[in-house]
C-alpha positions, -999 to +999 in steps of 0.1 A: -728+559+886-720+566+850-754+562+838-759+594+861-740+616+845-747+604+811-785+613+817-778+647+833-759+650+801-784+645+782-805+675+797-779+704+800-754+697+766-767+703+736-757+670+719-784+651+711-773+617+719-791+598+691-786+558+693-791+542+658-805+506+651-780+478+642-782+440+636-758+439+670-726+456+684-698+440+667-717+451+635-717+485+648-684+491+663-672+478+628-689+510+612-712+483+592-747+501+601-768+525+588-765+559+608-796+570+588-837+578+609-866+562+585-887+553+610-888+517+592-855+493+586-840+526+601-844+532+635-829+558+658-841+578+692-824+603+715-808+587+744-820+605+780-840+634+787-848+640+750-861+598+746-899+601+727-918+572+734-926+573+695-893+570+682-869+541+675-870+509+702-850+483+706-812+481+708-799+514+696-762+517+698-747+554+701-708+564+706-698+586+740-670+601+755-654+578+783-671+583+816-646+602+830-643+627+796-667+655+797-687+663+776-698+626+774-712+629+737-691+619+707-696+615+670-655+600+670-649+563+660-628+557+692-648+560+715-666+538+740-699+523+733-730+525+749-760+503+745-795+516+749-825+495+753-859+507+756 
């Protein structure tokens, strides 16, 4: 049900939810990636709503709010993990 109300959050806030490429998630959660958008060894693409087909695929790894926090969208360091494949 999460995934719900993450992509319903995704249209109405105006957080832009913006996953960012890493190597995996124990390299991200340790703060070891690149939060940069090349388009090359830098990917990155909007999460939800917002998505483009022509942006960064893969595994993108963004930080959110716990489920039950709203807003959803976080730039902290504490905060949950969410994975994003497309």
């Amino acid at each position: 049900m999460a995934a719900v109300h993450f992509y319903t959050d995704t249209i109405r806030n105006q957080c832009p939810y913006v996953g960012f490429s890493c190597s995996d998630f124990d390299a991200f959660d340790a703060g070891q990636c690149s939060l940069k958008c090349d388009g090359n060894e830098h990917q990155c693409n909007r999460m939800g709503y917002w998505a483009s087909s022509e942006s960064g695929k893969g595994d993108l790894y963004l930080k959110t709010q716990d489920a039950n926090a709203f807003p959803y969208c976080s730039n902290f360091p504490c905060c949950l993990m969410f994975v994003y494949i497309t």
